[in-house]
C-alpha positions as CSV (number, residue, x, y, z in Angstrom):
1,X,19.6,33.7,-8.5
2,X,16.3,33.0,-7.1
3,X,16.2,30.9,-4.2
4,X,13.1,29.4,-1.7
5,X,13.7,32.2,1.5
6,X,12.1,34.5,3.2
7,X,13.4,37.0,5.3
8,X,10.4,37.5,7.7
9,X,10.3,40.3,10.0
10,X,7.8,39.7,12.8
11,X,6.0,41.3,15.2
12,X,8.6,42.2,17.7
13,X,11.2,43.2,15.4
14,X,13.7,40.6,14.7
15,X,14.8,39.5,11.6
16,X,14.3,35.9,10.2
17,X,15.9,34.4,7.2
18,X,14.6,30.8,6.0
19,X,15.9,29.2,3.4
20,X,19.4,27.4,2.1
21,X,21.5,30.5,2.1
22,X,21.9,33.7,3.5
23,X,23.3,37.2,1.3
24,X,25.5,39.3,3.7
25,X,26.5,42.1,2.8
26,X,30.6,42.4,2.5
27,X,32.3,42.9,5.7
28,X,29.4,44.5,6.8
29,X,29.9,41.9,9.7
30,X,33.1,43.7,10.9
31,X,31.2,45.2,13.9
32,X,30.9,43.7,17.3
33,X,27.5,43.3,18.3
34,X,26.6,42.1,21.5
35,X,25.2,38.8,22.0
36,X,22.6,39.7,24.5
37,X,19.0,41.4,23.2
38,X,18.2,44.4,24.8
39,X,14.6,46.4,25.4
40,X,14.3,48.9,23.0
41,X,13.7,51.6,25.7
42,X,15.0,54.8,24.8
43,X,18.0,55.8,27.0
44,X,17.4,59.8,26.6
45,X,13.9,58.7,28.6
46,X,15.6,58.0,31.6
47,X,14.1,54.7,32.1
48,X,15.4,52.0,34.3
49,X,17.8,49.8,32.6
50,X,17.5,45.9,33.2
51,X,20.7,44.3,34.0
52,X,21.5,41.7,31.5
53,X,23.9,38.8,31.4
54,X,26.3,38.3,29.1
55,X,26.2,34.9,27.3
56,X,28.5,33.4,24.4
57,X,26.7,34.1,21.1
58,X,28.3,31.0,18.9
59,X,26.2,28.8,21.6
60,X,23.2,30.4,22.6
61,X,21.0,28.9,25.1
62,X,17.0,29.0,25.0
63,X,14.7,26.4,27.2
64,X,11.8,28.5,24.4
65,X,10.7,28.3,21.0
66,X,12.7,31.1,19.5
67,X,10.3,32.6,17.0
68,X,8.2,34.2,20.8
69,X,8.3,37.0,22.4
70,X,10.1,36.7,26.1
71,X,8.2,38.2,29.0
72,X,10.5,41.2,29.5
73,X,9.8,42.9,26.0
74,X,13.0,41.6,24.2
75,X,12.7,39.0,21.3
76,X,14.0,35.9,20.9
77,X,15.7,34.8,17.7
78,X,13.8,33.8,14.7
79,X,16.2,31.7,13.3
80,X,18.4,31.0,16.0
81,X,20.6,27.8,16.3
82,X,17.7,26.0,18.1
83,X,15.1,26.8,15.7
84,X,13.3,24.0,14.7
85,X,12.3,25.8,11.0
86,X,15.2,26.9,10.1
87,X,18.7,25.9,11.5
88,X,20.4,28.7,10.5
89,X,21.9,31.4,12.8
90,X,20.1,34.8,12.7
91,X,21.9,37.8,12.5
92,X,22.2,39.4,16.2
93,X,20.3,42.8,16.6
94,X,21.7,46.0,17.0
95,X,21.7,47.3,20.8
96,X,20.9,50.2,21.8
97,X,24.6,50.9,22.9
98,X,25.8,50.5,19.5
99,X,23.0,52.2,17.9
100,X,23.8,55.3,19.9
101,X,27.7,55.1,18.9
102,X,26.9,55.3,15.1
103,X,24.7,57.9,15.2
104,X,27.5,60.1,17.5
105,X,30.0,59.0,15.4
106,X,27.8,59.7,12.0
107,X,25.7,63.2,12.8
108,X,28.6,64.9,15.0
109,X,31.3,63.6,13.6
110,X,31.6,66.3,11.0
111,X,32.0,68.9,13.8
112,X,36.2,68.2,14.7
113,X,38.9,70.9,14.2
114,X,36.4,73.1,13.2
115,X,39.1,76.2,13.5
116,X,39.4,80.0,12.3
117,X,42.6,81.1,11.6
118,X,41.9,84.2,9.6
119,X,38.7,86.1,8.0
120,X,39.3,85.2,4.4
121,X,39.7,81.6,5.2
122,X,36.9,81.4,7.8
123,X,34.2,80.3,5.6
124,X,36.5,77.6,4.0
125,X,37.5,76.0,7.3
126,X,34.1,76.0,8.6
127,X,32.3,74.3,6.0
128,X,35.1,72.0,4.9
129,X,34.6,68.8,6.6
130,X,38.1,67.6,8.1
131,X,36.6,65.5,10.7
132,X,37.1,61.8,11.5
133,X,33.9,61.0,9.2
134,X,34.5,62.8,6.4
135,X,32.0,63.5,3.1
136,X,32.5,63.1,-0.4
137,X,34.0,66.2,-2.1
138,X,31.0,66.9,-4.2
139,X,28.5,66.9,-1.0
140,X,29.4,68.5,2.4
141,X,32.9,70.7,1.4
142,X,31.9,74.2,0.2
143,X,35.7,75.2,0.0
144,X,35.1,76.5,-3.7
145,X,32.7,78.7,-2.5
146,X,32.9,82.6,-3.3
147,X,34.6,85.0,-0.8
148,X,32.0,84.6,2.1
149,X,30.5,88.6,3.1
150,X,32.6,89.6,6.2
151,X,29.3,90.1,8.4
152,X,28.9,86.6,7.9
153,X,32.0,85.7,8.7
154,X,31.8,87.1,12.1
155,X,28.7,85.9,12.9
156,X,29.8,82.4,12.6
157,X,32.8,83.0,14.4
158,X,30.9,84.1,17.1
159,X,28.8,81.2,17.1
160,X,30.9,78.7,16.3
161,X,33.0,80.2,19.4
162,X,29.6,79.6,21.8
163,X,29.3,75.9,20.4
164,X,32.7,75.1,20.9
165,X,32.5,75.9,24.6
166,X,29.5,73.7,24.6
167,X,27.0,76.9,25.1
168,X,24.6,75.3,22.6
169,X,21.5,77.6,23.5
170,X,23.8,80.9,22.7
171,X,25.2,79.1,19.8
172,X,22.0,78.2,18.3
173,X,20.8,81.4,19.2
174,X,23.9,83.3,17.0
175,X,23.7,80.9,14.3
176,X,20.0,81.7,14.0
177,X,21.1,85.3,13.6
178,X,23.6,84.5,10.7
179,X,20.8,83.2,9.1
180,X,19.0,86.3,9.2
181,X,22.2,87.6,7.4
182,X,21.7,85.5,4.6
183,X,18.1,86.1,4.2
184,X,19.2,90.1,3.7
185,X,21.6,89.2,1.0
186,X,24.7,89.2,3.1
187,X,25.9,85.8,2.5
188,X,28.7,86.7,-0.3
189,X,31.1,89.6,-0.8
190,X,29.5,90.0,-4.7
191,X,26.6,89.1,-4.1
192,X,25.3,90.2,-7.7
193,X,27.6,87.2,-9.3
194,X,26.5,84.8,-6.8
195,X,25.3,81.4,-7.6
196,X,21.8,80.3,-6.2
197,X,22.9,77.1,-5.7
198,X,25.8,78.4,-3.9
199,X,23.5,81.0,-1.5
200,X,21.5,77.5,-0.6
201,X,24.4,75.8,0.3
202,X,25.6,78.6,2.8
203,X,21.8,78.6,4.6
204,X,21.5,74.6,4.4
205,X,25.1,74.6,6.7
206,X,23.5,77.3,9.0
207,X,20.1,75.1,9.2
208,X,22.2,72.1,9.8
209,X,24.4,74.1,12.3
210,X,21.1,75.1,14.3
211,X,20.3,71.6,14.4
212,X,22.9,70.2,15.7
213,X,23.0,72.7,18.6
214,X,19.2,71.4,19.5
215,X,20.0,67.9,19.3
216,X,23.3,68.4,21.7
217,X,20.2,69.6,24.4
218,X,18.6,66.6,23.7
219,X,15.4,69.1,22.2
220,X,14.2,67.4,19.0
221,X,11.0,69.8,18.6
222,X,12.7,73.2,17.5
223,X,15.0,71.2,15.6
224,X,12.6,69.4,13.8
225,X,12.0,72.3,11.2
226,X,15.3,73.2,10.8
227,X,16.1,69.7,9.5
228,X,13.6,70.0,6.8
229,X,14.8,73.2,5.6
230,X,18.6,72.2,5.8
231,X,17.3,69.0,3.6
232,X,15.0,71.6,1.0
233,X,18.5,74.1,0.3
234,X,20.7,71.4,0.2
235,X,19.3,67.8,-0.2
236,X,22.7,66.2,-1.3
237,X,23.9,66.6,1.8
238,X,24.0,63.2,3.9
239,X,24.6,64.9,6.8
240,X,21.1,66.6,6.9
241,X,19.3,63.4,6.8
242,X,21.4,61.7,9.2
243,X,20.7,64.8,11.5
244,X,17.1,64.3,10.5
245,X,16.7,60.8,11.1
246,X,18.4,61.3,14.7
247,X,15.5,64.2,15.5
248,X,13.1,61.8,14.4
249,X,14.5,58.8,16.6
250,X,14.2,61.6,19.5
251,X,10.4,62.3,18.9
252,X,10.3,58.5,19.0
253,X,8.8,58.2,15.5
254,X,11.6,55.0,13.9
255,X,9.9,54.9,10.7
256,X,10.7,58.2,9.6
257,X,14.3,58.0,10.8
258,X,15.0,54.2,9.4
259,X,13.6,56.6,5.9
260,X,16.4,58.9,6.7
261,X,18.9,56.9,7.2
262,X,18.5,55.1,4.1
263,X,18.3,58.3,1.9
264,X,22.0,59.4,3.9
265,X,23.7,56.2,3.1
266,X,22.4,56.3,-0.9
267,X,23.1,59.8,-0.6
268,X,26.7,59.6,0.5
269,X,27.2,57.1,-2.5
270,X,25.4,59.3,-5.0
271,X,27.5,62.0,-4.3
272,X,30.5,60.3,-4.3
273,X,31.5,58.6,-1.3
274,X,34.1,55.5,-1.3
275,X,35.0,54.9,2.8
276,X,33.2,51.6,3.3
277,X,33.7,52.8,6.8
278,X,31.3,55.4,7.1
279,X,28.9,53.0,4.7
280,X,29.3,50.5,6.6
281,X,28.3,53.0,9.7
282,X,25.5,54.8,8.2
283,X,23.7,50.9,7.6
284,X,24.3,50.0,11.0
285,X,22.5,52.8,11.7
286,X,19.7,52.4,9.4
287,X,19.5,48.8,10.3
288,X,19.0,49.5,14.5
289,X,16.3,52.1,13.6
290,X,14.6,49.7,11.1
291,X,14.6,47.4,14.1
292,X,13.4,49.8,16.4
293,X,10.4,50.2,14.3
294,X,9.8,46.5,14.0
295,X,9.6,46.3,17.3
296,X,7.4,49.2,18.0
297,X,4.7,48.2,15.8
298,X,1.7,46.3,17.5
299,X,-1.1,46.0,15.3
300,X,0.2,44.8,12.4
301,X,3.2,42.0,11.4
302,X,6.0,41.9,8.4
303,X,7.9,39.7,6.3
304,X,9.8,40.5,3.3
305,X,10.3,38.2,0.4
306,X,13.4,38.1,-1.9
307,X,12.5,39.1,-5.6
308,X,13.9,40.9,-8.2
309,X,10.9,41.8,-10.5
310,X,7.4,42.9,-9.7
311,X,5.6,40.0,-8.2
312,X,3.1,37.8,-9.8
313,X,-0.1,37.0,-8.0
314,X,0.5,33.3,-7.8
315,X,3.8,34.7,-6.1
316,X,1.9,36.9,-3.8
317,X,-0.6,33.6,-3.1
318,X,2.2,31.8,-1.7
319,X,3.7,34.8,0.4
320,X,0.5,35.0,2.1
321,X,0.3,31.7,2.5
322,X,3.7,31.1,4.2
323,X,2.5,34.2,6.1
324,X,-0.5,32.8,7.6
325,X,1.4,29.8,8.8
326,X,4.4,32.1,10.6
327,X,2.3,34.3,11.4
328,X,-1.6,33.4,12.9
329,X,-2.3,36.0,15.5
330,X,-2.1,38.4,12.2
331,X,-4.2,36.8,9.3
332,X,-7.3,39.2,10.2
333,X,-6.7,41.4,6.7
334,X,-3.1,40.6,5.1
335,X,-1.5,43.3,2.4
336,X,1.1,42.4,-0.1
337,X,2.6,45.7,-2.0
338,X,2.3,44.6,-5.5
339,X,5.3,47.1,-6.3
340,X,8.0,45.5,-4.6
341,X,11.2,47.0,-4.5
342,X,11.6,47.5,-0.5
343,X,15.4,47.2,0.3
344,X,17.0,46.1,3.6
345,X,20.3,47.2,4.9
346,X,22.1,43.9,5.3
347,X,21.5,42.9,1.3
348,X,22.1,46.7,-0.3
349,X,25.2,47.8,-1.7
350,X,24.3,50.6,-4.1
351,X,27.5,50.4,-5.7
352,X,26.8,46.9,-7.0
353,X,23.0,47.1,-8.1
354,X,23.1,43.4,-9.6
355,X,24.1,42.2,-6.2
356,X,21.3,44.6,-4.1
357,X,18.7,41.8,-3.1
358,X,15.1,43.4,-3.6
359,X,11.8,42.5,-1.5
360,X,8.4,42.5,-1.4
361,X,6.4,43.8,1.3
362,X,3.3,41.6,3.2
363,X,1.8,43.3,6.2
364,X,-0.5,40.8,8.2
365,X,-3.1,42.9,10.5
366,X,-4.2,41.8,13.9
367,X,-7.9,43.9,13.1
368,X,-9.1,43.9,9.8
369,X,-10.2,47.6,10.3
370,X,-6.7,48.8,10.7
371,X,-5.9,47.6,6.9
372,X,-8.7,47.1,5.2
373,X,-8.1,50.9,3.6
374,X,-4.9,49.2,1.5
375,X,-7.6,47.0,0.0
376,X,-8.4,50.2,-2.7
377,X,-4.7,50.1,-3.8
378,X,-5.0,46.7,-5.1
379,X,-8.8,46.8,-6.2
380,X,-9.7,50.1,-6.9
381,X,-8.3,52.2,-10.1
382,X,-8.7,55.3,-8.4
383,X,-9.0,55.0,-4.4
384,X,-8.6,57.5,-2.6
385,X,-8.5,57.4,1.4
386,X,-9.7,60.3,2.8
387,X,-13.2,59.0,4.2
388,X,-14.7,61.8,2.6
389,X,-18.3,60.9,1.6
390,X,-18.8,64.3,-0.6
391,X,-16.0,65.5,-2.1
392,X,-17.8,68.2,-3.9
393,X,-18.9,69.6,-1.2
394,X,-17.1,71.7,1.9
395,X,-16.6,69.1,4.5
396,X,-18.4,69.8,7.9
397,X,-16.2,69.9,10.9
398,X,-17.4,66.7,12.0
399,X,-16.1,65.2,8.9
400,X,-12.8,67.2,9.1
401,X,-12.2,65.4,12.6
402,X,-12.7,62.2,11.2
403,X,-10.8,62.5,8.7
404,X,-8.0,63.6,10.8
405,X,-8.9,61.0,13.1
406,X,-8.3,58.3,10.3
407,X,-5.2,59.6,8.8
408,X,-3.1,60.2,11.5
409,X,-3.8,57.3,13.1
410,X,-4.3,54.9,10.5
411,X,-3.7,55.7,7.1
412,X,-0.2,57.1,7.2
413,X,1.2,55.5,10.0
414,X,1.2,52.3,7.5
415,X,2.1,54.1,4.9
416,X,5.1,55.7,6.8
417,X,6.1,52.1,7.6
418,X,6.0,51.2,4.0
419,X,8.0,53.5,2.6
420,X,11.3,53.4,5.4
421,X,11.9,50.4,3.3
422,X,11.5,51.8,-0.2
423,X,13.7,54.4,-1.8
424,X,11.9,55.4,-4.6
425,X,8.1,55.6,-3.6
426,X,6.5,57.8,-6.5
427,X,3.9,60.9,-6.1
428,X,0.6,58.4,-7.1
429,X,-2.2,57.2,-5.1
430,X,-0.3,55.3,-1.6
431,X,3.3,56.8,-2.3
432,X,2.3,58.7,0.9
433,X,3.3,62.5,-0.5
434,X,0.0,63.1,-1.6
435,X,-2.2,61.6,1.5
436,X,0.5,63.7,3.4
437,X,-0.3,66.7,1.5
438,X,-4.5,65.5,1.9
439,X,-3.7,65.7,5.8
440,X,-2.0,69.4,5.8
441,X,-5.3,70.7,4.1
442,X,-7.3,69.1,6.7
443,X,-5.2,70.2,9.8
444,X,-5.5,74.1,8.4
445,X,-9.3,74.0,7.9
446,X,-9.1,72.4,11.6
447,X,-6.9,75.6,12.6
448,X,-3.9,73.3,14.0
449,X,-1.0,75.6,12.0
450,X,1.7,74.2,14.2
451,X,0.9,70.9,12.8
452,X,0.3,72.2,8.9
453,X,3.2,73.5,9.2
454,X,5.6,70.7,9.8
455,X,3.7,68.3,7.6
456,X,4.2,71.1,4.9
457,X,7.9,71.6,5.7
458,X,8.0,67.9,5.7
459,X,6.4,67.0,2.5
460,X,8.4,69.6,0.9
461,X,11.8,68.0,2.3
462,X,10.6,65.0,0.6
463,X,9.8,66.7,-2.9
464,X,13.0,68.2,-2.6
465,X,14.9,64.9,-2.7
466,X,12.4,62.8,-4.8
467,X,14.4,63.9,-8.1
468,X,18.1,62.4,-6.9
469,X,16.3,58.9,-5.3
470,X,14.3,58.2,-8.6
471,X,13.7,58.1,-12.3
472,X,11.0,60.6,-13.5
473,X,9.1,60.9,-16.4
474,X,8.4,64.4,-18.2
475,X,4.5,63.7,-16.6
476,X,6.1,63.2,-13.1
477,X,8.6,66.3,-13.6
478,X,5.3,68.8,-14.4
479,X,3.7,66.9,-11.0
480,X,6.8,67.4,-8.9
481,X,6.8,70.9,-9.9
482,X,2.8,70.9,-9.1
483,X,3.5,70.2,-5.9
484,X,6.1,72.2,-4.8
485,X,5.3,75.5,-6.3
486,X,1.9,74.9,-4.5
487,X,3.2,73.8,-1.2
488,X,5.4,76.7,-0.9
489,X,2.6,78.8,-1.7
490,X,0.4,77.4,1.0
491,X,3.3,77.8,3.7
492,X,3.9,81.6,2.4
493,X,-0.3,82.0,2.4
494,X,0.2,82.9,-1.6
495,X,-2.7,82.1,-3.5
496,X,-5.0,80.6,-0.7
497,X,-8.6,81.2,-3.3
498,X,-7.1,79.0,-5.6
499,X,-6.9,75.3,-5.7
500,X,-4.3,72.8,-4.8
501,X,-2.9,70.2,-6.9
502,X,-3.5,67.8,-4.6
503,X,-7.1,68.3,-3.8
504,X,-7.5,68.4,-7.3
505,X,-6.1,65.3,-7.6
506,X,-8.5,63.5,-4.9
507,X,-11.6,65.3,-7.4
508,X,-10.3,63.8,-10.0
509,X,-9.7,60.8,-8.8
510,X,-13.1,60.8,-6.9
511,X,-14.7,61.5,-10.0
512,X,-13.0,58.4,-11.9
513,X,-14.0,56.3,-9.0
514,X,-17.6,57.3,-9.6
515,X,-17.4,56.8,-13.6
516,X,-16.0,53.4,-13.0
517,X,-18.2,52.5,-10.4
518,X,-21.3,53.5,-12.8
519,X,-19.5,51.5,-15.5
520,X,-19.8,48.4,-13.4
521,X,-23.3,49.3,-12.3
522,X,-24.2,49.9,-15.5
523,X,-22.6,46.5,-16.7
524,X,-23.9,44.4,-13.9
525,X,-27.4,45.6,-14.7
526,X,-26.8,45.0,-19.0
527,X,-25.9,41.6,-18.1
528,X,-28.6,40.8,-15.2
529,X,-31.1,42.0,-17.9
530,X,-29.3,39.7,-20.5
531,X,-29.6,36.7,-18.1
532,X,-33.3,37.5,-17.5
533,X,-34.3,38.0,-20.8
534,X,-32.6,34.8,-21.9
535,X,-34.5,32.9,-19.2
536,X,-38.0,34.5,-20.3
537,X,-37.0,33.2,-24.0
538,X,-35.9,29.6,-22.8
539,X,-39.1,29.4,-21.2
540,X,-40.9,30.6,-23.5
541,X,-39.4,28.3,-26.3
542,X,-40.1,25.3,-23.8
543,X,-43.7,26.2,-23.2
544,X,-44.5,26.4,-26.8
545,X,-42.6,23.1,-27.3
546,X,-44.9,21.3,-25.3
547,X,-47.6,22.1,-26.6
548,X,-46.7,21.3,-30.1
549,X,-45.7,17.4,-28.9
550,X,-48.6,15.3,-28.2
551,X,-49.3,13.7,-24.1
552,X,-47.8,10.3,-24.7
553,X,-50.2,8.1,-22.2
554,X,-49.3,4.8,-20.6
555,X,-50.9,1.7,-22.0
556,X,-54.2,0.2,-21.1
557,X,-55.0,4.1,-19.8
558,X,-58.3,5.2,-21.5
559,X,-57.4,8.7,-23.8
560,X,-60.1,11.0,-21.9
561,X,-60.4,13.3,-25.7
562,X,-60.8,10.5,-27.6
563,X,-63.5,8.2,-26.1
564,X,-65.4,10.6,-23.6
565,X,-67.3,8.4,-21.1
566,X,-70.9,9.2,-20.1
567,X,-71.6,10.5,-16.5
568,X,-73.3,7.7,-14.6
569,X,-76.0,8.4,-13.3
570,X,-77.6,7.2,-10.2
571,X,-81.1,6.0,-10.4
């Protein structure tokens, strides 16, 4: 059912829903959220908190429009009771309070009656996942795993005993050595008729282990690679994004962790998850990050519009147009994602796919130089963003830094936000994996290898999960593979004289750029020399016409050719 809406997101993060009715999701309501609107100021900062006064939320009170910003930092509601636009109430936000319940409740929860009773049930107690939030039974419980090796065993006693007594540094610290267990071979007691599969679930609960003891010291950065490799053994695991998404909020990037929370909750469906509790949960989650990045965003403004297919232009005419009128402080450049399919956490129930409402995207920027680089995704066959006038040729360092400059600052900061809305984003031109992967060659030839490193570890995360979040064709399935076999061999330093599949992909596409820009050229000058030519005939044609039809003169005017008069002479 197609209806006149729009669910707008603007610039300070607040939803807005226009329209004659609103899809909620069911009993997604259930949870109490407060009627006040808080700062999003992170409370593991330490910042000063404002006191704020409780009011009734069925009568809210507002001497202001309610589509601006208040002084403090904290929006208003967009569609409020008292908004003149649209008389409808707008769903409260998240708080910060709450926000920080579900994700306790949703990345530790998994860590109760955690007991070992005896050696040959150790491994089975430890991995099972008896806790108040609970995983499917294909996902998180490894209890029909192989005997686990007895070296093992201890070694997660031993650390399991230091987290339990809240010694997260000596816990992380032990765990970290069990891990060096496993990557000798000791994981299994026949470790010759082990499964590989079953070898990466083992190491992906160690990796998640060690990331849960950084996040209990509040230390995001060491924990930040662990995540990725927890997600790259074992990415049907919910609770590795979840833990991922939290050491993302930490590092204060919410685009990135509304992305993971979004893979956890399809995820924990996929692989077979019913308790509409812990669904219900992990969107209340996703929904206060996704807000959170809303509101962090400056340059640029959002709204979504409800549509089921890819949409049209004249579709995409009237977006922007609505758009300019909500939204005039950000009309400098405005972007609408042709693709569509960007999903929001109050309309999504994976279970039901006729009833999931699906958007389209349109960014309005406050500078057109911040957005103008989308431009090539919807005019160009073959764009490419990397700056780079030569890419023949080895880039000089000067180059290299502007590059860098541009996309870490611009390019894939948008294209971050993009896709923590979209499930399935692709490996082409503005999926973000490959400009991720452009960026990771740039920041080694700059010698940052901290920084090449994560965005490797990252990227590979990403490529690890793309197959389970997607459809992929045979052609895709040979690029996926591409991609990974070649980011591994970067991070292992295998094969550094040969190309990437990546760079060869910018080539390629810089080279189709060129061929069709030579087309045009080519084409522009055909018909230019069509036009002149044309002209030179049609005036050539109406030259000779006039001189084949005789000067028609006026009457009573003398014909000077046919009766000459005599010069007169003055005597």
């Amino acid at each position: 059912m197609k209806t006149q809406r729009n669910i707008i997101a603007n610039l300070t993060g607040s939803l807005e829903l226009q329209g004659l009715e609103q899809t909620v999701f069911p009993e997604y309501t259930e949870y109490p959220v407060p009627a006040t609107i808080q700062t999003n100021q992170p409370e593991e900062k330490g910042q000063n908190k404002r006191k704020v006064k409780k009011t009734d939320s069925s009568a809210p009170k507002r001497s202001k429009k309610n589509d601006t910003p208040r002084k403090d930092g904290s929006p208003d509601y967009c569609a409020g009771a008292n908004n003149e636009r649209n008389p409808l109430p707008a769903r409260p936000r998240i708080s910060l309070r709450d926000l920080m319940e579900a994700e306790t409740k949703l990345v530790f929860g998994d860590e109760q009656d955690i007991t070992h009773k005896s050696l040959a049930s150790t491994a089975t107690q430890l991995m099972c996942q008896a806790a108040e939030i609970g995983g499917p039974p294909s996902g998180p419980n490894l209890s029909f795993l192989p005997q686990i090796d007895k070296w093992l065993d201890v070694a997660l006693q031993d650390a399991n005993s230091y987290y339990q007594q809240k010694k997260y540094a000596t816990a992380a610290s032990r765990f970290t050595a069990a891990l060096e267990l496993c990557s000798r071979g000791a994981v299994f007691e026949k470790p010759f008729n082990a499964d590989y599969e079953d070898i990466c679930k083992v190491a992906s609960f160690i990796e998640s282990r060690i990331v849960a003891c950084y996040l209990r010291m509040k230390k995001p950065n060491p924990a930040l690679l662990h995540s990725y490799r927890s997600i790259q053994l074992n990415p049907i695991r919910f609770h590795n994004h979840l833990r991922q998404a939290m050491v993302y909020r930490l590092l204060g990037n919410p685009c990135e962790a509304a992305r993971g929370a979004m893979i956890a909750d399809y995820i924990y469906w996929l692989s077979g998850g019913n308790n509409r509790h812990i669904s219900k949960l992990i969107k209340l989650y996703w929904q206060g990050l996704l807000e959170k990045a809303l509101t962090m965003e400056k340059n640029f403004s959002v709204m979504f519009t409800p549509w089921f297919e890819k949409p049209c232009s004249n579709t995409i005419k009237k977006a922007e147009e609505a758009f300019r009128k909500l939204h005039p402080a950000f009309t400098d450049y405005i972007f609408t994602d042709p693709r569509g399919g960007h999903l929001l956490p109050q309309t999504t129930d994976w279970s039901q796919p006729s009833s999931t409402q699906s958007y389209f995207l349109t960014l309005g920027f406050r500078r057109r130089k911040d957005g103008d680089f989308l431009h090539k995704l919807l005019h160009k066959r073959s764009p490419t963003f990397t700056g780079q006038k030569s890419p023949f040729t080895t880039p000089s360092y000067r180059d290299l830094e502007m590059m860098y400059e541009m996309q870490e600052k611009k390019i894939l900061p948008v294209l971050d936000f993009i896709r923590c809305t979209k499930l399935s984003v692709g490996f082409s031109t503005g999926s973000g994996i490959t400009e991720r992967l452009q960026y990771a060659s740039v920041l080694g030839q700059l010698n940052k290898f901290r920084e090449h490193t994560h965005v490797l570890q990252h990227t590979l995360a990403e490529l690890a999960v793309a197959p389970y979040l997607q459809d992929i064709s045979p052609s895709d399935t040979e690029l996926l593979q591409a991609l990974m076999a070649d980011t591994m061999d970067t991070l292992e330093g295998k094969r550094s004289d040969q190309e990437r599949v990546w760079n060869a992909m910018q080539k390629v596409e810089a080279v189709k750029e060129m061929l069709y820009q030579l087309e045009e050229t080519y084409l522009k000058k055909k018909a230019l020399r069509a036009t002149k030519k044309q002209n030179a005939e049609e005036k050539k044609a109406l030259k000779k016409a006039s001189l084949r039809s005789p000067v028609v003169l006026p009457q009573g005017q003398p014909n000077a050719l046919a009766d000459p008069q005599p010069p007169s002479s003055n005597k």
